[in-house]
Structure formats: C-alpha cells, structure tokens
N, C-alpha and C positions, 0 to 999 in steps of 0.2 A: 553441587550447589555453588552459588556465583557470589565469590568470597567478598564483592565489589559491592555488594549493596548493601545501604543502609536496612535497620531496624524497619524504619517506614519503606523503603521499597521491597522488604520481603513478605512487607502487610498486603502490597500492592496485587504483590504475583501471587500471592497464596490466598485470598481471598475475593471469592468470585461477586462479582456486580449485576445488577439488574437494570437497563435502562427502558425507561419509560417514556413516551411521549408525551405527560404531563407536561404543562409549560413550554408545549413546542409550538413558539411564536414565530411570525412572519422576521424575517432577513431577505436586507436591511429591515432597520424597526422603521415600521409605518404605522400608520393613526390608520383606523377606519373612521366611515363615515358619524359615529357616535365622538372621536377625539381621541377613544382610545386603542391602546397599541392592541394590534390584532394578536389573536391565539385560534389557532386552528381551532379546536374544541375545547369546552369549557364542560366537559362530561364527569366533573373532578371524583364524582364518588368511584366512578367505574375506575380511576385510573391507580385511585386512592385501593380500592376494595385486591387490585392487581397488584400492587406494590406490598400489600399487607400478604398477600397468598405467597410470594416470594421471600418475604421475610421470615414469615411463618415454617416456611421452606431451609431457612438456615443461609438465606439472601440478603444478610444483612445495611449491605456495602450497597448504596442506588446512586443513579445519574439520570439527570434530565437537563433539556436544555433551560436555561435562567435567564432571561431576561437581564441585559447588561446595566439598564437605567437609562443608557443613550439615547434618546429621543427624537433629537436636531441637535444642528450644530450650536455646541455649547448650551443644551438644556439637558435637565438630566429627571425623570421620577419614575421613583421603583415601585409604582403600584400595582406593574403586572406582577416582579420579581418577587415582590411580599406574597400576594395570591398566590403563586409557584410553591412556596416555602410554605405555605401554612396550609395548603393542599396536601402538601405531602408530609411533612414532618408533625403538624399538630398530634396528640395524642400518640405517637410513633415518637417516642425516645430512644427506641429500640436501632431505630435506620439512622446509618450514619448518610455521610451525604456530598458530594462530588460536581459541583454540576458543571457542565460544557459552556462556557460562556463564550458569545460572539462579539467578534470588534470588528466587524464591518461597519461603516460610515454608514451614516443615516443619509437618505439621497443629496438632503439641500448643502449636505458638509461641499458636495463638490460645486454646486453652484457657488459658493464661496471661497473654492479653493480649485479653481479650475486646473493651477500650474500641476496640482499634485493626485490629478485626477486620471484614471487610466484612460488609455484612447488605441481605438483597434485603428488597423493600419488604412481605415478607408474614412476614417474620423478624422474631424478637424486639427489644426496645428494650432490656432489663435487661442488665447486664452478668455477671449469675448464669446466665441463661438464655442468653445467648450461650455462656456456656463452657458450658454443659451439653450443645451441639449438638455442638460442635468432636470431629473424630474416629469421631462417628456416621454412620451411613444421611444424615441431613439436614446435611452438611457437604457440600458441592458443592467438590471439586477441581481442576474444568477450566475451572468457570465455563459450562459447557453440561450437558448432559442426555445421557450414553450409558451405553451398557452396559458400561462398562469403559474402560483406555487403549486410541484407536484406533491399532493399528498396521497397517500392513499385510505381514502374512505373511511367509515367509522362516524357512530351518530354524533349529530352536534355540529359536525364538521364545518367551517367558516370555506365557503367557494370564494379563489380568487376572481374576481373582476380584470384586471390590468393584463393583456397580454405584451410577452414580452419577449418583441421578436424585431431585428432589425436595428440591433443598437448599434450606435457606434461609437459611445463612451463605455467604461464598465464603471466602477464606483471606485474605491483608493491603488493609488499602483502600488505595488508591495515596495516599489525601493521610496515612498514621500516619508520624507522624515517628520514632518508635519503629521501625518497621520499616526507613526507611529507616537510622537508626544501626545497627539488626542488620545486618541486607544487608550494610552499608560495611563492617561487624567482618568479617564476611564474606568480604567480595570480599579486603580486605587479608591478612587470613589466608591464601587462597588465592594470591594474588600471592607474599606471603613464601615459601610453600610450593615453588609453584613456581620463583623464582629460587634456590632452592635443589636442583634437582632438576640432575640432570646434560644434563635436553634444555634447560638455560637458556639456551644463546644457538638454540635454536630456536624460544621464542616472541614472535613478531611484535606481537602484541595480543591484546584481547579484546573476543567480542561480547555484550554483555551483554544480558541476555535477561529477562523476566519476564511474570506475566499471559500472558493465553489465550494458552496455545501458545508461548510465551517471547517472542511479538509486541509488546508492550509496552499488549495491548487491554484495557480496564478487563472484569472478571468482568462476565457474562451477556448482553453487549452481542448475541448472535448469539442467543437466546433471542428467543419469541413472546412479545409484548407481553403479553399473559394471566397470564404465567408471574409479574410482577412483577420482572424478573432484574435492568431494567435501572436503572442508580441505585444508590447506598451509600446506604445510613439506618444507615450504625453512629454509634456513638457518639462521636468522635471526627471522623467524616466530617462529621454535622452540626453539631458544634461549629465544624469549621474552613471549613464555608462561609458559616456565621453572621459568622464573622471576617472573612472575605473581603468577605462583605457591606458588613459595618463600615467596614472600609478603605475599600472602594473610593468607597462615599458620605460617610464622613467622620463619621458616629454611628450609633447603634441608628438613631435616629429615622427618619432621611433610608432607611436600608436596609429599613426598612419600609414607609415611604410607595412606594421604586420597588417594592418586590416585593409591593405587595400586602395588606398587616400581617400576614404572616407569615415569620421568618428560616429555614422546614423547605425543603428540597430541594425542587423541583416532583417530586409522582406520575410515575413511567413515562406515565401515561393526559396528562396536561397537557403530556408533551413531543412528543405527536404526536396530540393531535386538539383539536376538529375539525379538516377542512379542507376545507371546504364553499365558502368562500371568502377568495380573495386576500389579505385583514386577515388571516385567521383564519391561513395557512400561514406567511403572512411573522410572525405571532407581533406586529402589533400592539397594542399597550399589556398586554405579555407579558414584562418587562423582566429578570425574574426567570430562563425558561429561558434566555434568551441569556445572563444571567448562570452559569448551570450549566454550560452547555458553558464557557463560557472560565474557568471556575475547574476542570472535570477536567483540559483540557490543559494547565493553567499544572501544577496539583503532580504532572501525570504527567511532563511538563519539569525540575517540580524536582528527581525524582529521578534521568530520565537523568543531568541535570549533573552528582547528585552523583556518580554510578557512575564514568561517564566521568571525572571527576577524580583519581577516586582511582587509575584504571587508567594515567591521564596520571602524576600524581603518583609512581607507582612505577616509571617509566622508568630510574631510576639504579639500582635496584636490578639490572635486566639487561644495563646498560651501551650501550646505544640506547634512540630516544623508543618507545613502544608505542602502536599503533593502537587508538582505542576507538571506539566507535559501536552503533548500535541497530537494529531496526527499527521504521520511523514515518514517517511521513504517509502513511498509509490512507485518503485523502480520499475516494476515489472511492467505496469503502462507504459502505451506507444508513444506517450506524450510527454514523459517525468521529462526529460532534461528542458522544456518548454514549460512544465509546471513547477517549475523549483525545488522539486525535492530528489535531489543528487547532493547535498551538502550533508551526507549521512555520518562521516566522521567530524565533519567539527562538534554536531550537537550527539554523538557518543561521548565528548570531551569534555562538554559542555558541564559546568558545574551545577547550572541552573536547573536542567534540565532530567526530573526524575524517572519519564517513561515515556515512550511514541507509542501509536497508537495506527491499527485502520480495519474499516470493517472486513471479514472473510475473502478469499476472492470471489467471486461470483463467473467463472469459469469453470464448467466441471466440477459444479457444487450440490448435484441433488444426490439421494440415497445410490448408493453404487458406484460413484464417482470419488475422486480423492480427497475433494475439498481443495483446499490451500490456501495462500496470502497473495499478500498484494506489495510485499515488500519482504527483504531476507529478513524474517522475523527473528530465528533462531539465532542471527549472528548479532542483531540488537539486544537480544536479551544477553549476549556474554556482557554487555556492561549497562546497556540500559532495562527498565522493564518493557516488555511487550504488551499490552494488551489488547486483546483479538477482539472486538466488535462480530459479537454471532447472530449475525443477521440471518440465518437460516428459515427460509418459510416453512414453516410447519402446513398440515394438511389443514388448518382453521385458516387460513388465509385467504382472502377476499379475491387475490385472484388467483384464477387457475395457472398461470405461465409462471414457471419455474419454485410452483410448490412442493411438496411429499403429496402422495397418493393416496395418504391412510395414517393411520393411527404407527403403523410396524414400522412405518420409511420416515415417519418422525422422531422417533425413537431412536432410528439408526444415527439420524442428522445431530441429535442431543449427544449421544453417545461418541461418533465420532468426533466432534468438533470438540469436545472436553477432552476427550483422550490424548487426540493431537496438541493441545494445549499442557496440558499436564505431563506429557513425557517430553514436551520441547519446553521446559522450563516457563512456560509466559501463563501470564494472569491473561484475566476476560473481564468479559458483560455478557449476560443475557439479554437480545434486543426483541422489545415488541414496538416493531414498527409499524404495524399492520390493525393494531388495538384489536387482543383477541389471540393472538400466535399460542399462546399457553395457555388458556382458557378454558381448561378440563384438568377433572382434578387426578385425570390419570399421567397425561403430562406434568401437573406440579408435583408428582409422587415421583417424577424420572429424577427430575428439579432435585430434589431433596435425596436420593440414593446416588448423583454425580456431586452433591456438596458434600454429603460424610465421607463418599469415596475421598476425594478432596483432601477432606479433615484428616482423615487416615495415613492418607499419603505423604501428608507435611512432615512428619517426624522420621520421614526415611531420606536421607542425602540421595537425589536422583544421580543417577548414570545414565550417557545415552548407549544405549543397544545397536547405535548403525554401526554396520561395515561398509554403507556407501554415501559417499560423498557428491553431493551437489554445488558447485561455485558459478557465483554469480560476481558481475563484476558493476558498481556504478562509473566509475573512470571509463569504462569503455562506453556505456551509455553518453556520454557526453563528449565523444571523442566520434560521433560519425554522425550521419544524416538520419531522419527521422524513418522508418520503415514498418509499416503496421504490416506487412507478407513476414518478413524475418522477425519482428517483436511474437507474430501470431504462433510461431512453431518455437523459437530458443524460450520463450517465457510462459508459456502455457500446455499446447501441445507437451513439449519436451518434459513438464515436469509434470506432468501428470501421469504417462506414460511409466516416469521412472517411477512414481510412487504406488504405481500398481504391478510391480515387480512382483510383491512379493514378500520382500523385505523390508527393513525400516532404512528412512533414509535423511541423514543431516542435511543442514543448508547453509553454508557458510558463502563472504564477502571473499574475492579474492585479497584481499589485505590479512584476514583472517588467517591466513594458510602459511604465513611467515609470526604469529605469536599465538598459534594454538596447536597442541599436540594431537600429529594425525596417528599414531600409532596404528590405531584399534580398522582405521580405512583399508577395505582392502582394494574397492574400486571406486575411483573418484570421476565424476562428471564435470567438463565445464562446459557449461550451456554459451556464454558471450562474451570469453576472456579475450579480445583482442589487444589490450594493451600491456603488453609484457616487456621490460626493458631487459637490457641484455643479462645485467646482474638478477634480475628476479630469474631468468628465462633457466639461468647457471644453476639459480638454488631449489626453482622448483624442478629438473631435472635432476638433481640429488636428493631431495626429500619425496619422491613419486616413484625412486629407483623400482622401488619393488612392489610395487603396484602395479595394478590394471588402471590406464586414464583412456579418456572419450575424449576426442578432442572435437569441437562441432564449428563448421562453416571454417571461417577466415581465422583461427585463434593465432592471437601471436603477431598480426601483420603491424600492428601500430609499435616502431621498438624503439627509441617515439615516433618514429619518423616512418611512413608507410613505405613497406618495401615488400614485394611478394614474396623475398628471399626469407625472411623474418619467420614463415609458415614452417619451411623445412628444418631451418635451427631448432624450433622446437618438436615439430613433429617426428620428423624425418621422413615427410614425405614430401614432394613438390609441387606445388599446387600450379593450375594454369586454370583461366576464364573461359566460361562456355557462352556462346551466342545464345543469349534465352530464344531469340527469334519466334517471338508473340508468346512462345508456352507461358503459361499459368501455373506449372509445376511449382509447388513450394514443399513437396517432403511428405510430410502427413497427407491423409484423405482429407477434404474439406466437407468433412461430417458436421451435421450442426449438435450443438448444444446448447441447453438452456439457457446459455446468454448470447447475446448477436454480437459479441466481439467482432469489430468492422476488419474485413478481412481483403487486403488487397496485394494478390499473390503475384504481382508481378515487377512489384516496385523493389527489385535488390536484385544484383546478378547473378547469376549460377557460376559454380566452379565447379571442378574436378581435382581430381589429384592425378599422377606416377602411381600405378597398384601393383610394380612390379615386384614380385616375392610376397605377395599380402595377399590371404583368405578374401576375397569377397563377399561381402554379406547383402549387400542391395546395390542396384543398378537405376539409373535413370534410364526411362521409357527408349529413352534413344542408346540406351548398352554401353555409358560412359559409366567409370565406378563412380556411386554415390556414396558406398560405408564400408570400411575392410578395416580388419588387423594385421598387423604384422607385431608376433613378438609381444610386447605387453604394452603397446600405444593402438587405440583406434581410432582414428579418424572417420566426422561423419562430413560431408559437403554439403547440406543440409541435412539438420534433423529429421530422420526417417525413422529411426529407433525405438521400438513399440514397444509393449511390457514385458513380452515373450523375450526378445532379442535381448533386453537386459534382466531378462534373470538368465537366459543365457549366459552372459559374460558375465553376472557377477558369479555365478557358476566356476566357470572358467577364473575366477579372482580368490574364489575360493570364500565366497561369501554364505556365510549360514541362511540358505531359504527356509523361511518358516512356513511357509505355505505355498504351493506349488500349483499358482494361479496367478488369475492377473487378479488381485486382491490389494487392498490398501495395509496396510500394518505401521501402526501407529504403537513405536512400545521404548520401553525403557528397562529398568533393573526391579522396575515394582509394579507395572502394569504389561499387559499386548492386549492391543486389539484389533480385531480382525473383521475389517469394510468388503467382500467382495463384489465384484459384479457381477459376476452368472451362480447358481447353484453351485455348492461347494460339497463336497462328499468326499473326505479323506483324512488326511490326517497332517494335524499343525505341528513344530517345534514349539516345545518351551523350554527356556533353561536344560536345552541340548536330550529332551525324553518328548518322545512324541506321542501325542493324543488325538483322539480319535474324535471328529469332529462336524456336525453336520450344519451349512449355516446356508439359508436362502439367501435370492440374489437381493441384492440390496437392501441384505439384515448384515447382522452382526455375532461377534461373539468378543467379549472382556472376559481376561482373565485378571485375576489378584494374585502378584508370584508373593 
C-alpha cells in the first residue's frame, strides 16, 4: 500500500467510476445554428437511466464531461453546464461527482489573440494573417484532419457540419501565458459557479482536460509528417523557446552556438530524419531537438500545475479538499516527446497534482490479448493515483472493428481490465463511450460482483506477486529521433509478448530502479533504456548482479554523450551496425491487430552484436545474431522475443510460472487471474499448490487467494 497518499487519493484508487457521455459537448465550445452551445445528444433519460444502473451497481463515484461556461473570448454562461448537472445529479444524492472539464479556447479567442495562437509549420508568421485564419475552413479544431466531431452514434446524436481538414493554425499554443491566465479565469469562474450550485457537497474534484481530445496532446502530433502539423511556429511559441534557450545556456550567444546559430524551433523534418544511422537516431550533435521536446513538456507541465492549483486552491469554497489531475504520460506513443508528455517526474512532485490519467491501450486489447497502457502506470501510482479509462468495447457496440464477439469475450475484457487494475494498485472508470457498452443486465451484474470484489479487497494491504520486471525509460524518449518501426516493437510488441508469459509482470520508470526495492525480481526487461550515465551504468550492474536482464536494441549508448563503446560497458557485448539495405525487418511479424498502429519498419537501423561464447536464440534472415545469452545478460538487437522465449528465461531466472502458456496473469497477494489466448487444459500455480484448471481461448479464470 502506497504510504504517500492522502486520505482522498486512497478514495480515488479504491473506488471505481463510471463515465458517461452525458454532457459531451462540442470542443472548442461552439454555438449551433439556435445560439446555443452544442451537445451531441440531449437523450438525458437514457444517459440518466445508465448512470442510475451503475450506481445501483455500487458505482457510486461518476464523470462526464461539463461544460466549462467559456463561450467566447471573455463571455462566459453555464447553461449547458446547469443541464449537465441537473441531468445527472437531480434526485441522485447518492452519485458523487467528478467531472472532466475542458479549457480549450473558444475559436474567436485566437482571432483576438493571434501572438498566442498555435501555427503549423506551413502557417503564417504575421500576426494579421493569423487572425485572418481564426474561425475559417484553415482553423484546424482537433488538431487532426476529419470530417467533422468524431462521435460514435447513438439516438439524438447532433451531426457535425464543419469539416476540418487543411488547417494551418490549431487553437492556444500550450506555452501562451495569456491563455493560461484565460483558462484559470475560467476554471475559477466555473469552480465559483459550482459551489454555489445546490449539488455542492456532490463535487469531488476535477478532471481538467485540454488539447487533442482534452488529453493534454500538444495540436497535430497524430498527423503525417508531410502535413507539417507537428511543432508551434506561433509567435509567441518562438519567442518563448528562444527564452528557454537563453536560460537554460545562460546567453543568446551560448544558445546559439548549442543549437546551431539559430534560436527557430527544429522543422517537423529535423525531428525525425535521417535515420540511417545510430548518430543520426540518437540525434548526435542535434542539441537543439532534444532541447524541443523538453521545453514542450516542461510549459505543458506548467500549465497542468497551474489548473490543478487553482482546483486545489478552491477546496474551501466546498468545505472538503477537491481531487485535480490530468491525463499524461503518454510515453509509449510514437509521438510523446512532440506531445508534451515526457515531464513525468516533475508532476510526480508536483503538490498540486492528485492523479494522471489515460484511457487503456488500445493495442492488443480484445479478449485474449494482454490489454495494457498507454503510459508506465504502475510506476505513477508509487506516488501518484493512476486511473485507467476502460474503454473496452463490449459486444453491444455499434461497431464491429475492435469489439468482443459475444456476451463470454465481454466478460473476459470486464474481468481483465479490473483485475489488472486492482493488483497494479490504480483506480479506474467504467467508460460508455459508445451509449449502450453495458446495457444488459447480465453485464451490470459483472459490474457489481467486480465492485464487491473491489470492496473486499480494500482491507487487504496489496503485495505485488511479479518476479519480472519491465523498465521503461522517458529521458531516453526525448534523447533521440522520432521512430514509429522501433516505438512499434520496444513499446507494444515487446510488451505484450512479455505479458503473455505466463507470469505476472511489474512496470517500473528507469529512475524507479535506483528508490524502489527490487528484491523479489528475478528477471528484469529493458525495453528503451538508452540513456545510462556511467555512475547509474556502475549501480545498476551491482543491483541486477544476480539476476537475469534483457537488454533490447542500442541500451546504454547515450552515457550522455553517444558512443557505441557505451553498449559493451554495460552489456558486455559489442555492438556493430548492419546495412538495413532496403529490408523492412523490424523483429516481430507484422501481424495485424485490432488497432492500425501506423507501422513503418524501416525508419531505424539494424545492429548486431560479438556472439562469441553466447547461446544463440534468434538470427536475422541474413544469419547475423539477433538475440543470445551469455551467462545472466541477454541481449536482443531488436526485439524478437515472443512469450515462449520469455517464459523460457524467466525459467532459466528462476521465475515461478503460474501457467505454462502464453496466457496474461494479472495477480497479486489477494487475487490471479488468468487471460489466455488459445484453449487452456492443465494446471495453474497458486500460492506455490497447483490446480487443475480448464479455461477457453479468450475466457478467463479469477481466483480469491
């Protein structure tokens, strides 16, 4: 149990949410053609009638999005937000209440405020010509390219009109300090608002929301490089990395000689190519983009803090402290260090800041598959709360691509995704985003036997049950060039694979591994640890002495400074570069799965290693070593490493296999439960006595130890 949190953030992790689409209004707020601010559906009894089956359920704790009251620049009326609140909460004293509120600019703010407006790199420079976009066809709204708000379906439903495709502004840059003082007038207004409402002692907190999709992702980051999306060129954007620059060298002078002799933002094209070779990925004598990424997530940081404080700050007005938090650290996308969320230890520190948040991963997420995140959740929750957004489609879902099959593979997907949550210490939501996901009352009976499980399980101090160790690193994410071929296999691939071992398996930050106790590890993984200084390089070869480690691709080359020699210090093997010459090899099979993760296998260069005295375990097509041990280190040169192959070694690690498949196991000191993928017929581990156990593919089995 995580001795660091407050009273209210143990409320947070231990008691589960239900979010509803109630009140999921158009972003930015726009008027429709009536004046007023649009809402997708205004279906309130259906959402009302959902919300009550949830509670009824022991789903007390709900979140929808609220309307913020921002209207236009410098007007404010909370008429949708009253409807939002009196939809859900009237005669419901019972439901407490959370909601997501958004602070995106309303369009005309940037017509008015052109300096502090984001602009994509093929977008104007003038400040005349900025405003003259704002509001038009070339105003991009979502920060992507579609044909309107995506919703998905559901009666009532409000069809957008406006396509929006071809901007070349996006709406506030995340570093305009100006917008962050609007927002805060904002938020405060809204806060006042609501303790003044009569469901005042029903709000808990708030989740404050902004950028793509109220994720907290800087505009265009999920756009094709081509597009020019990724990157602010506004004016104010490049002023204030020119300052940054300043600062952080101490003159003009010095910030020009690191960057280059020029203080303009590196091009989208300069943050991800070449990458021909190992200098050239890891961004060798490139001082400049590694300064870009850690200046977006430093002022996307500054302004969670400021939100989050203000939300802290107005706790007296509802006579309890109020929960704030975000969602953030989006590591595992191809994009984070371009989206701003790589500043994952300051807001660990952060005072203000009670939980992060993101919905599931959506890789390898239907019944049979691992599930996962979108960020090292397990190692936010040693100080902050986690809470997992379980966006799982159930089989009532409207559409067919990437639902459950049936009523059984629903089931499995409730079951899992609680399980995994509850033995990795982190709080949730149940999300109907699809209006309808749980809409049988054989599902809200699942509902309610994973909430008393819940209930049950609070009065037991958890323990985690892995012996294997997963490390991820953010400092190395913003320590090289952008690569969706190498993001596609160390951050998805690779972990999904591990967690269908077999076994249960932790997920810790490499920072983590120098103040948390690895005792109980017997084989640890690092998926993207490239940057290791020599003192870390010393202690974590003293602290891994007697373990089995994986070491995967380049680990180690950044010590700070890139040097191929760096690889052998810690490995002890030597690494050398392979001509990719045209191959497409990236490790794994390029099997699809239920989400189209953009996959381009050829953007990062191949290596080898020296395999002399070392077991081989896999070979590239052309008979160079691709994965081998020697002794108790193994190197992979790209991740190739399947489920088999690591329950192999953790075998060899001496790891306790609880079940001797490629299966998910999600477990701790008071629960296991058992995901696999094919037919299962044998016999599981529990607390060291083994049972006999029959479970279809993409079922399940929960035990209560």
């Amino acid at each position: 149990m995580n001795s660091k949190y407050s009273e209210l953030q143990r409320q947070l992790r231990d008691t589960p949410f239900f979010w509803s689409r109630l009140g999921f209004c158009y972003d930015p707020p726009r008027a429709g053609a009536d004046g007023k601010q649009i809402i997708f559906s205004r279906e309130f009894d259906e959402y009302r009638r959902v919300c009550r089956d949830f509670a009824d359920a022991g789903v007390r704790w709900q979140t929808t999005i609220l309307h913020s009251g921002w209207v236009a620049d410098g007007k404010y009326d909370y008429t949708l937000c009253d409807e939002t609140l009196d939809a859900l909460l009237d005669g419901n004293p019972d439901i407490m209440y959370m909601p997501r509120v958004k602070l995106n600019v309303p369009p005309d703010w940037c017509k008015n405020h052109p300096e502090d407006t984001f602009v994509y790199y093929f977008g104007p420079r003038e400040a005349d010509e900025i405003a003259a976009l704002a509001t038009t066809n070339r105003h991009d709204y979502f920060g992507a390219d579609t044909d309107g708000y995506s919703v998905n379906g559901g009666k009532g439903v409000w069809r957008d009109d406006r396509v929006n495709r071809g901007g070349l502004i996006g709406l506030q840059s995340f570093s305009s300090r100006k917008w962050v003082e609007d927002a805060s007038e904002t938020l405060r207004r809204l806060l006042s608002h609501l303790s003044e409402s009569k469901y005042r002692k029903q709000i808990i907190g708030v989740h404050i929301a902004y950028g793509m999709s109220g994720e907290t992702n800087v505009w265009g980051v999920w756009s094709p490089l081509g597009d020019g999306h990724r990157g602010d060129f506004g004016i104010n954007a490049r002023r204030n990395f020119a300052e940054y620059g300043i600062a952080k060298y101490g003159s003009r002078e010095a910030a020009l000689a690191a960057w280059g002799g020029s203080l303009e933002p590196p091009t989208p094209l300069e943050r991800e190519a070449p990458r021909e070779r190992l200098c050239e990925l890891f961004l060798s004598g490139n001082q400049k983009v590694r300064d870009y990424f850690e200046f977006t997530s430093a002022t996307n940081a500054d302004a969670i803090e400021a939100y989050c404080k203000i939300v802290k700050d107005a706790s007296g007005l509802f006579g309890r402290e109020l929960a704030a938090g975000v969602f953030y650290g989006y590591m595992y996308l191809p994009q984070s260090p371009n989206a701003g969320h790589l500043a994952i230890e300051r807001l660990l520190d952060s005072p203000y800041v009670d939980f992060m948040s993101s919905p599931k991963g959506y890789f390898r997420c239907l019944a049979g598959d691992p599930g996962g995140e979108q960020g090292p959740s397990e190692s936010i929750a040693l100080s902050k709360v986690w809470l997992d957004e379980i966006d799982n489609h159930t089989h009532l879902d409207r559409r067919p691509e990437g639902r459950a099959r049936d009523m059984a593979e629903s089931k499995t997907l409730l079951w899992r995704e609680a399980t995994k949550n509850l033995t990795h210490g982190q709080g949730f939501w149940w999300m109907d985003l699809g209006e309808g996901w749980y809409d049988d009352p054989e599902l809200m009976h699942e509902i309610r036997k994973l909430t008393e499980l819940g209930e049950r399980l609070k009065s037991k101090p958890r323990e985690s049950a892995a012996e294997i160790l997963l490390v991820v690193d953010e400092k190395s994410l913003g320590s090289m060039s952008i690569s969706y071929g190498l993001n596609y296999i160390l951050m998805y691939q690779l972990h999904s694979e591990l967690k269908l071992c077999g076994a249960p398996v932790d997920t810790l930050r490499f920072t983590d591994l120098f103040t948390q106790p690895l005792d109980n590890y017997k084989l640890i993984v690092f998926a993207n640890c490239f940057c290791v200084t020599p003192d870390e390089r010393e202690r974590l070869l003293e602290l891994t002495a007697d373990k089995l480690v994986v070491w995967h691709y380049a680990a180690g080359i950044l010590s700070p400074e890139f040097d191929i020699d760096n690889y052998r210090k810690l490995t002890g093997f030597r690494l050398r570069e392979l001509d990719r010459g045209g191959s497409d090899f990236i490790g794994y099979p390029r099997e699809y799965y239920n989400n189209s993760h953009r996959r381009e296998p050829n953007d990062f260069p191949l290596i080898t290693f020296d395999a002399d005295g070392a077991e081989l375990l896999h070979r590239y097509p052309t008979g160079e070593p691709l994965a081998a041990i020697r002794g108790r280190v193994c190197v992979a040169a790209a991740p190739c490493l399947n489920a088999a192959d690591f329950r192999s070694l953790a075998r060899r690690a001496g790891v306790d296999i609880l079940c001797d498949a490629d299966c998910t196991v999600y477990a701790d000191n008071r629960i296991v439960g058992f995901f696999p993928r094919e037919d299962f017929h044998g016999q599981v581990r529990l607390g060291g006595r083994k049972i006999a156990a029959d479970i279809p593919a993409h079922g399940m089995k929960v035990f209560e130890l």
